[in-house]
C-alpha positions in Angstrom: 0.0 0.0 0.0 1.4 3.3 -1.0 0.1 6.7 0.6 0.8 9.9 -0.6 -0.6 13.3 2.2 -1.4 16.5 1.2 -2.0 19.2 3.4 -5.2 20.5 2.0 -7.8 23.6 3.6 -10.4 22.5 5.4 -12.8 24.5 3.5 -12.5 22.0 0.3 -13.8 19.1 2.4 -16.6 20.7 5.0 -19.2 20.2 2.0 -17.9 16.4 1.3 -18.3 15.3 5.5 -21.3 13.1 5.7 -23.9 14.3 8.2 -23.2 12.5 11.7 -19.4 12.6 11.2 -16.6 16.2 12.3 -14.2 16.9 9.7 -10.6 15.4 11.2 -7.0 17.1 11.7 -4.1 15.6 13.0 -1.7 18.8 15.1 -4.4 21.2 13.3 -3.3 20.4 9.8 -6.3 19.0 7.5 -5.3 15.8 5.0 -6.3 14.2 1.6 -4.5 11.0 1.1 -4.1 9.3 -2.4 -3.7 5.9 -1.5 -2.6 2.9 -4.5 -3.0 -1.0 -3.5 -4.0 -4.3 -4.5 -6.9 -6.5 -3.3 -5.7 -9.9 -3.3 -7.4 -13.5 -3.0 -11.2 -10.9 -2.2 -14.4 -13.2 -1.2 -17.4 -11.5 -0.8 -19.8 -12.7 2.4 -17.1 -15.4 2.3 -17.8 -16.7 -1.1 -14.5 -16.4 -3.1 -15.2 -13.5 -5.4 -15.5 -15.3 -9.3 -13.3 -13.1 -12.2 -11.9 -10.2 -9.8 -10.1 -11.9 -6.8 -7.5 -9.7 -7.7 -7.4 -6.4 -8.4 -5.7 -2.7 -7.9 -7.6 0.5 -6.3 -6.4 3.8 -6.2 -8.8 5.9 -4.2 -8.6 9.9 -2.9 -10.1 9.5 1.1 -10.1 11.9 3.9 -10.6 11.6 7.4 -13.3 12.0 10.2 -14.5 11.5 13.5 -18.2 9.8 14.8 -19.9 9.6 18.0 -21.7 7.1 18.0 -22.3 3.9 20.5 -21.6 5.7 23.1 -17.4 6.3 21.3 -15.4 8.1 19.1 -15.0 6.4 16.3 -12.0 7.3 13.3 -13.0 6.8 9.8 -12.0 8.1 6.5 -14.6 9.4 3.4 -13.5 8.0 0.3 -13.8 10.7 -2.3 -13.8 8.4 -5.3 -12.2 5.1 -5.6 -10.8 4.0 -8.7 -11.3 0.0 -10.1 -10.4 -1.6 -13.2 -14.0 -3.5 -13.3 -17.0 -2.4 -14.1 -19.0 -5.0 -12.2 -16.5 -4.6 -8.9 -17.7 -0.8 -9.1 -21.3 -1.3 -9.0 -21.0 -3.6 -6.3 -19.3 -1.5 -4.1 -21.4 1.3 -4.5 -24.7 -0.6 -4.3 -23.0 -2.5 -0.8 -21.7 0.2 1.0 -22.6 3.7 -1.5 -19.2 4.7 -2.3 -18.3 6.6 -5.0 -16.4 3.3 -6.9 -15.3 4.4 -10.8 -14.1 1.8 -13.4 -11.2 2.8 -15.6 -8.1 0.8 -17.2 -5.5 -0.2 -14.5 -2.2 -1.9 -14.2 0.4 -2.2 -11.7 4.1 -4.0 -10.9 6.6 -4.9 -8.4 10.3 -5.0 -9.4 12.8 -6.0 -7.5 15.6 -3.7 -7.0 17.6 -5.3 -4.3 17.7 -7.9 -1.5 15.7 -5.6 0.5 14.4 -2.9 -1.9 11.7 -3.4 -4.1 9.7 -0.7 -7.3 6.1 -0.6 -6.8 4.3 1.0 -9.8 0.2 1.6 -10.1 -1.1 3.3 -13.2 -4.3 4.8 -14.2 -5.1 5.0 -18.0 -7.7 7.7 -18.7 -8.6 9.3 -22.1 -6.1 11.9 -22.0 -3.1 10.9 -19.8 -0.9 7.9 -17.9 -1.7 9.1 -14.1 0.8 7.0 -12.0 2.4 6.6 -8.9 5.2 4.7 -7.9 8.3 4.5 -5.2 11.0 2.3 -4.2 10.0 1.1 -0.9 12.5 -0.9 2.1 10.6 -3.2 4.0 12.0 -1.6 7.3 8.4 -0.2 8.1 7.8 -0.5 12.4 4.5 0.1 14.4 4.5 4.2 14.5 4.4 6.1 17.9 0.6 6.5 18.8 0.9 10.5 18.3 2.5 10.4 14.7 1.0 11.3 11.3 1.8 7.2 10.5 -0.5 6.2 13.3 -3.3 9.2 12.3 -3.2 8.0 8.5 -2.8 4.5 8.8 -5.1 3.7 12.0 -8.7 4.4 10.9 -11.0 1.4 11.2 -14.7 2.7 10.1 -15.8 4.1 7.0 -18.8 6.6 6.3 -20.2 7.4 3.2 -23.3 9.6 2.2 -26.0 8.2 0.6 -27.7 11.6 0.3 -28.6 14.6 2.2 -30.4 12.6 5.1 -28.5 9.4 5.4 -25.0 8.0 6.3 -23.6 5.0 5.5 -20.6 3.2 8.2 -18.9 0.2 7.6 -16.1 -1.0 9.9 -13.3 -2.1 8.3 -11.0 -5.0 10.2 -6.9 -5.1 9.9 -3.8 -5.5 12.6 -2.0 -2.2 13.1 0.3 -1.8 10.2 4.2 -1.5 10.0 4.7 1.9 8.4 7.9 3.3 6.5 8.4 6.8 5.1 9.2 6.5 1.5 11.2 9.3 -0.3 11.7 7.9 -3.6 8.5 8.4 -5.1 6.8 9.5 -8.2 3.3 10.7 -9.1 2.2 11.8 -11.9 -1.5 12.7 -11.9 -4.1 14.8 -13.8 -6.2 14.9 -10.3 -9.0 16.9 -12.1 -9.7 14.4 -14.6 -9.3 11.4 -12.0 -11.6 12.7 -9.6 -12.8 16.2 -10.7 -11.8 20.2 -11.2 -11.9 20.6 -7.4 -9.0 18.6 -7.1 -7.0 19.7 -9.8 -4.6 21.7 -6.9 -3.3 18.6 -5.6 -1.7 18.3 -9.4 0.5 21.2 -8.2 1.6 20.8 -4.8 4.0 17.7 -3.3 2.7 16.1 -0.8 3.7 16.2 2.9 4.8 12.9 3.4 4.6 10.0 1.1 4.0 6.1 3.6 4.3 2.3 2.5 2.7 -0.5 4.3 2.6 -4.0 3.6 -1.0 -4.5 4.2 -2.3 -7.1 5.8 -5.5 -9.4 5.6 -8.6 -7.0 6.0 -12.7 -7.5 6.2 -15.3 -5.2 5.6 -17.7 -6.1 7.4 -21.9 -4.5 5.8 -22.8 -1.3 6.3 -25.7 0.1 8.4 -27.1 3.4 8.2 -26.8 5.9 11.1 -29.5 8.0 12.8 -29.1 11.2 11.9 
């Protein structure tokens, strides 16, 4: 899993926060994440999932906070997530109403070294190659508890808006990840025509700090929707 953080104004993401949920900062600054990875060996409800067990995703998220059970929970809004199927898209979005797009995908690992590998994720769209790889050391350790690695990497629920009067949250099950800071890295992305004009910004900035984890297995469990 590759991330890459921006630091981003608030103000672009109040409108996106689904009703029920804060909008989320970690030492005051406010984050978009792209984040590139691979779904491998997927069943759905436990059913080994026929044609697309394996796949990429390269999704734009931010994060938020929900009280709710009596806790506050952490959880990211996924922006739009990017698939290579057509059919893994409108299952998504009919399961948990995410904002899942199809387009053509392709991704690689190269080995550069006993301990260094090239991980590569592309997005082909009509007009441009959008890609981001780095050369990531698999030297990644648990991150202290107040440290941008725990704040990006340790959100277990998900919350997505179904419309003006309804939330969607999903929890999402993983161990706490290994994380390393990468700083060989390279994206090149037309962020407006990914996921839209309002984004187009993040085409001209670096991000603040670009994380690899190795991923682990994960479950999703079904979404319910929250009283509002």
């Amino acid at each position: 899993m590759l991330f890459a953080n921006y630091e981003v104004d608030s103000a672009v993401l109040g409108p996106l926060t689904p009703g029920g949920t804060t909008l989320d900062s970690w030492n005051g600054i406010t984050f978009i994440s792209l984040v590139a990875f691979r779904f491998s060996e997927t069943s759905l409800l436990g059913i080994p999932a026929l044609g697309w067990r394996n796949f990429d995703e390269v999704n734009l998220r931010f994060y938020v906070k929900c009280l709710t059970d009596g806790k506050t929970k952490n959880g990211v809004v996924f922006i739009k997530e990017i698939v290579p199927s057509w059919v893994i898209s409108k299952t998504a979005n009919l399961l948990y109403g995410e904002n899942y797009k199809n387009k053509k995908m392709n991704s690689s690992i190269e080995l550069l070294s006993n301990s260094i590998r090239k991980i590569r994720y592309e997005i082909r769209d009509s007009n441009s190659s959008n890609i981001f790889s780095a050369s990531v050391e698999d030297s990644g350790k648990i991150p202290s508890q107040d440290s941008l690695g725990n704040y990006i990497t340790e959100h277990y629920w998900g919350y997505a808006a179904r419309n003006t009067k309804s939330t969607v949250e999903y929890e999402v099950e993983h161990p706490q990840w290994n994380v390393t800071e990468v700083s060989d890295y390279l994206i090149t992305f037309n962020f407006e025509e990914v996921y839209g004009e309002e984004y187009s910004f993040l085409s001209e900035i670096k991000p603040q700090s670009v994380f690899y984890c190795e991923g682990s297995e994960i479950a999703v469990r079904m979404g319910r929707r929250l009283k509002l």
